[in-house]
N, C-alpha and C positions, 0 to 999 in steps of 0.2 A: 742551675735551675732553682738553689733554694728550697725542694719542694720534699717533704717525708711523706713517705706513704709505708704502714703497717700493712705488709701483706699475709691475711690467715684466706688467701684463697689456699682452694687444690684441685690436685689434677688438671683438667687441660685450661678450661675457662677462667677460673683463678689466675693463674699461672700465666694465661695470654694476657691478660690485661694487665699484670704484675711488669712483665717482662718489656710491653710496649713502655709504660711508665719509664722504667731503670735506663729504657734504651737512648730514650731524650733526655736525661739528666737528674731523673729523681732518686732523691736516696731509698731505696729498698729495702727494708727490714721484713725478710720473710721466714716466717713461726712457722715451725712442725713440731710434730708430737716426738717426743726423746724414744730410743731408739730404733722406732721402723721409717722416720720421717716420711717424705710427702709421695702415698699410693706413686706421681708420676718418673720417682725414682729408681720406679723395679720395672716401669713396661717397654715392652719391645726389646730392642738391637742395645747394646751394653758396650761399653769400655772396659779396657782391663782391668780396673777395678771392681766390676759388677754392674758400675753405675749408668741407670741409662741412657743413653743419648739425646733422648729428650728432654729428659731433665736438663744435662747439659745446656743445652738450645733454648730452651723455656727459663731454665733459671738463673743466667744468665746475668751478670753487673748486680746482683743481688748480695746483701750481708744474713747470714743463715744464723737462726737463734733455735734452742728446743723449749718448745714450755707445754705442759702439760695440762692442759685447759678443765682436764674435769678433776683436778685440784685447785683447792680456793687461794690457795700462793700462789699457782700459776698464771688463772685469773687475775690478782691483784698485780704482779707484772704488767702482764698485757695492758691492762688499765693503767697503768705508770707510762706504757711506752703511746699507749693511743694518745692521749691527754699532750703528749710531746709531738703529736704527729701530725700533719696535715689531712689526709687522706688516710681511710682504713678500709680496705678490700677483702670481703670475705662469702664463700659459698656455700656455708652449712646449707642445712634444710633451714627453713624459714620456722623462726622460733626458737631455734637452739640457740641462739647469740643472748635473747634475752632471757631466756633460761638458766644461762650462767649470769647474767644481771653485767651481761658485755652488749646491749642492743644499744639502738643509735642515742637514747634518752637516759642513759647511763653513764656514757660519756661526756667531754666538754660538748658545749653545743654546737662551735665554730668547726669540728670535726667533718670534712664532705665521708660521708660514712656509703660505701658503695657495695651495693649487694647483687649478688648473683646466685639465682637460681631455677628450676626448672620451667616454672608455670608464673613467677611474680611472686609477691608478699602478699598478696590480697587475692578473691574469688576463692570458687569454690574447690580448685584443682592446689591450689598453693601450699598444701602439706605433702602431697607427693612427690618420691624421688623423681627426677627430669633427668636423666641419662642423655646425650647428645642425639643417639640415633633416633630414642623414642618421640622427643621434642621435635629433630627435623620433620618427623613424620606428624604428628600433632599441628605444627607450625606451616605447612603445607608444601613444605618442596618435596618430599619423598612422592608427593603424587604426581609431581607434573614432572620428575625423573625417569628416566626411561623408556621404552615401547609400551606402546596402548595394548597389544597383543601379548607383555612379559610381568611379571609379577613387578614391582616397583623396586630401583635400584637405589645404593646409595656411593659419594664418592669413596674414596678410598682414606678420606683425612675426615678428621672431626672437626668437621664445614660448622655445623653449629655451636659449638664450644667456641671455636675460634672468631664468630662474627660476634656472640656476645661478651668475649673480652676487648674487642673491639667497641662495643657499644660502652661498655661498661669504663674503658681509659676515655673514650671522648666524654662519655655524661661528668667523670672527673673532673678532666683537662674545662669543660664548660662550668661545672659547680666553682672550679677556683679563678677562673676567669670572671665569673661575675661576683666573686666574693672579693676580689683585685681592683674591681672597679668601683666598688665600694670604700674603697681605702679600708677592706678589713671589718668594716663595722656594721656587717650583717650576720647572722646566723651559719652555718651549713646547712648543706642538707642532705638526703636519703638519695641515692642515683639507685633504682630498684630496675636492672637489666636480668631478662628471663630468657631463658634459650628458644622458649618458642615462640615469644613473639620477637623477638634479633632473627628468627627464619622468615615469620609470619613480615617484616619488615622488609624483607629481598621480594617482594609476589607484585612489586611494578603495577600494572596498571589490572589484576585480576581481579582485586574488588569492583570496584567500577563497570567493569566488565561483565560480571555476576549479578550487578544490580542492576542495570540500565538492560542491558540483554540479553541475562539469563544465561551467559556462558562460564560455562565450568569451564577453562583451561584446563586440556588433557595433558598427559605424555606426550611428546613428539618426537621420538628417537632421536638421530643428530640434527636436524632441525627447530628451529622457533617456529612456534602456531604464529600466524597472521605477519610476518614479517618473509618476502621471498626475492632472492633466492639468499639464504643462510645456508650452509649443509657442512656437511663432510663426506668426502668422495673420497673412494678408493683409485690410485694412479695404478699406471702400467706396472709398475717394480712394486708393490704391494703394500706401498706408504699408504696414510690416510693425508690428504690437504684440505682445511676447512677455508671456504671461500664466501666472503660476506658481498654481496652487489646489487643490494635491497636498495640506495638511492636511487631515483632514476636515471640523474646522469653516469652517476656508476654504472648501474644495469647496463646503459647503452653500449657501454664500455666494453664493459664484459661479452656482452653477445657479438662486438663487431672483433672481437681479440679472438673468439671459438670459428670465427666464420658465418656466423649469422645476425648480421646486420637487419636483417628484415622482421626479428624477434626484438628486434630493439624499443625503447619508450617512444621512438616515434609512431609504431603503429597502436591506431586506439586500442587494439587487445592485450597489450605490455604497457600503457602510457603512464599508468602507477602502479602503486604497493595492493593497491584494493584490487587491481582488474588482472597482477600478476597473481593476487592469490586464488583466484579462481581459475589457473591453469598452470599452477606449481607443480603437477606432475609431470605434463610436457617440458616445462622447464628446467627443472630437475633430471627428467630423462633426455635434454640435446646436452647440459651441461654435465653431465654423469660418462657419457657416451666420450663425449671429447675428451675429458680428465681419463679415462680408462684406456685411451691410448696413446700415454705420454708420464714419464718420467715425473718422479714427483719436483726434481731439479725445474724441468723444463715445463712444468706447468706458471711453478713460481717465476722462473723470469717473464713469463709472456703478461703473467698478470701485473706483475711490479712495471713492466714496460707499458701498461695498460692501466695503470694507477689503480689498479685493483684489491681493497684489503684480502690476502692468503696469507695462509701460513700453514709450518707442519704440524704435528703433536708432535711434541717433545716429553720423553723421561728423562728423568731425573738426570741419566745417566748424559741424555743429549743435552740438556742445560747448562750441566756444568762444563760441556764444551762451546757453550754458545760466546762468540766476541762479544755480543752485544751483552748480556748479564757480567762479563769479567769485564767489559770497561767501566759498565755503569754499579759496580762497586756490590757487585752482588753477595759476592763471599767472601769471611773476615775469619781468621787466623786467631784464637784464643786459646788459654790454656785456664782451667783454675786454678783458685787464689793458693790453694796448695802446692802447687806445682804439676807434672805430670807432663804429657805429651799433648803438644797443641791440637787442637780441634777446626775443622771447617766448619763452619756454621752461616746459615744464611742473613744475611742484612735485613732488619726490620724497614720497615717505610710508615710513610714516604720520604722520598729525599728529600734535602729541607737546604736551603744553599746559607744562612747565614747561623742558621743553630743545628747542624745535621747532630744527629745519633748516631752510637758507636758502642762495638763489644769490647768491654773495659777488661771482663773476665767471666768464664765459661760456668757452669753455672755446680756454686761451692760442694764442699763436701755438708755433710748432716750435722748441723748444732757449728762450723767450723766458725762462728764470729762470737758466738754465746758469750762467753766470758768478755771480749771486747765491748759487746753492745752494752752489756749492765753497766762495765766502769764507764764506756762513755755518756750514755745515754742519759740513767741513772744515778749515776756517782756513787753507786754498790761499791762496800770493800772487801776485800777477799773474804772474811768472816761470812759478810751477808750473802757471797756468790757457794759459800762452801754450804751452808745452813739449807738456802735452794736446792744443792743438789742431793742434799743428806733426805733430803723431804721425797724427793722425786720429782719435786714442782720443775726443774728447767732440766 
């Protein structure tokens, strides 16, 4: 790929975007602070070493440096290694970067300089901490999660950290795309990705909605508002199967596979999406009815034989038995650059058929490239790498 990206993200968002980057080909330099390095190395489930397993998964094809940002030698590095970099990925609070006289106008100007954090770099909210959950909630999915009758849920991953390091590697992948098609001889510039609006971003067609007429999208338990029948059904053996047959011809499908054909888009009272949603509880309750007296096995073949999108929930635990994830290359086999006991980790995406992405190495130990990066980077000789550390700067 050619491509350097300094990464001073942390914890999850940082981190996702970092990791997307390394995974299709770019060289990784990622900075943490000398010796507690990056918060997402202490949370959750651990390796025998202490270290966590997410870190592992996140950090992943990455080279690991320490430098210590609020010394002005550490700074001055940093500024050696950005000015060498293509890309720089970072999630302070908005203003701290140019508080250290590290903001985008600091550095070379050709730098795509990518920032992530809670609320944007502008308005009136852009000094406050943006934690994931507070943001999804701010950004408007925590409302239309869950039952209209239950307090508002959230999933169980940090959904919004992870769609804004998503946002935040394509606004990249696009700043150097069109700096590429320049032959180079444009500027960078700022990719300013915020977690609430990377949520505010997934709300489909709710604005519109809002304006034109005045609907608030609520909660809909396992269901989507205006879209029927969507659901999740409890089967006989106490699975859940969720069954989408909201086209018409689908619908038709569907109701002639349960036994009632006379419920189907041919009668004006089912003929579409608009006239089934005005008797989504009857529909709901013949397709509820049938699904409750059959196998969650034998529900799916009847609709597969019926060209019907279903399927089951799957945990974790059932994924990793699925054929379908283990052929299509779902989990890859790494150890860090240290060594250690290999790791399962999951496959980033999308698959890509003539440049795919690959885990090179699991993600390093704290500071483990430091001394490498200087001499190569840099051209530091051991004097000037010994002088840094006597300082505390790396």
């Amino acid at each position: 790929m050619g491509i350097k990206v300094l990464d001073v993200g942390q914890v999850v968002a940082g981190n996702f975007c970092g990791a997307i980057l390394g995974y299709f080909g770019a060289d990784v330099i990622k900075v943490e602070p000398p010796g507690r390095g990056d918060a997402l190395r202490s949370l959750r489930m651990t390796d025998s070493t202490g270290t966590s397993l997410w870190w592992r998964t996140y950090g992943r094809n990455r080279r690991c440096i320490t430098i210590d940002l609020h010394k002005e030698e550490g700074r001055e590095v940093l500024r050696s290694l950005a000015n060498r970099s293509d890309v720089l990925v970072e999630n302070f609070r908005p203003g701290v970067m140019e508080k250290w006289r590290l903001g985008p106008q600091d550095l070379k100007p050709e730098l795509i300089y990518t920032r992530i954090s809670g609320y944007g770099q502008t308005g009136p909210k852009a000094s406050l901490a943006g934690y994931a959950s507070v943001c999804e909630a701010y950004g408007g999915l925590r409302h239309l999660n869950g039952y209209p009758d239950r307090p508002p849920v959230r999933t169980n991953v940090s959904l919004g950290d992870t769609l804004t390091g998503l946002h935040a590697a394509f606004g990249a992948v696009m700043a150097l795309l069109h700096r590429q098609r320049h032959d180079n001889n444009v500027p960078g510039q700022v990719i300013d990705a915020a977690i609430s609006e990377s949520v505010f971003n997934m709300l489909e067609g709710c604005v519109p909605e809002f304006v034109m007429h005045g609907y608030d999208r609520p909660p809909s338990g396992s269901t989507i508002s205006g879209v029927v029948p969507s659901a999740t059904l409890k089967t006989k053996d106490g699975r859940y199967v969720i069954i989408g047959g909201n086209g018409d011809s689908v619908y038709s499908r569907l109701m002639a596979a349960i036994g009632r054909p006379d419920m189907g888009a041919e009668n004006p009272l089912y003929a579409n999406n608009s006239e089934r949603c005005k008797r989504e509880n009857k529909i709901y309750e013949v397709i509820g009815e049938w699904v409750a007296q059959r196998s969650l096995e034998d529900v799916l073949e009847v609709m597969a034989a019926a060209r019907v999108p279903s399927g089951p929930i799957l945990s974790t635990a059932d994924i990793m038995k699925e054929e379908q994830y283990n052929v299509r290359g779902m989990f890859e086999e790494a150890s860090p650059p240290s060594g250690g006991p290999s790791l399962t980790l999951p496959a980033m995406l999308p698959v890509m058929s003539r440049t795919p992405g690959s885990t090179k190495w699991a993600g390093p130990e704290l500071g483990e490239h430091t001394e490498e990066i200087l001499r190569t980077e840099l051209d530091m000789s051991s004097d000037e790498i010994r002088k840094l550390q006597e300082l505390g700067a790396i």
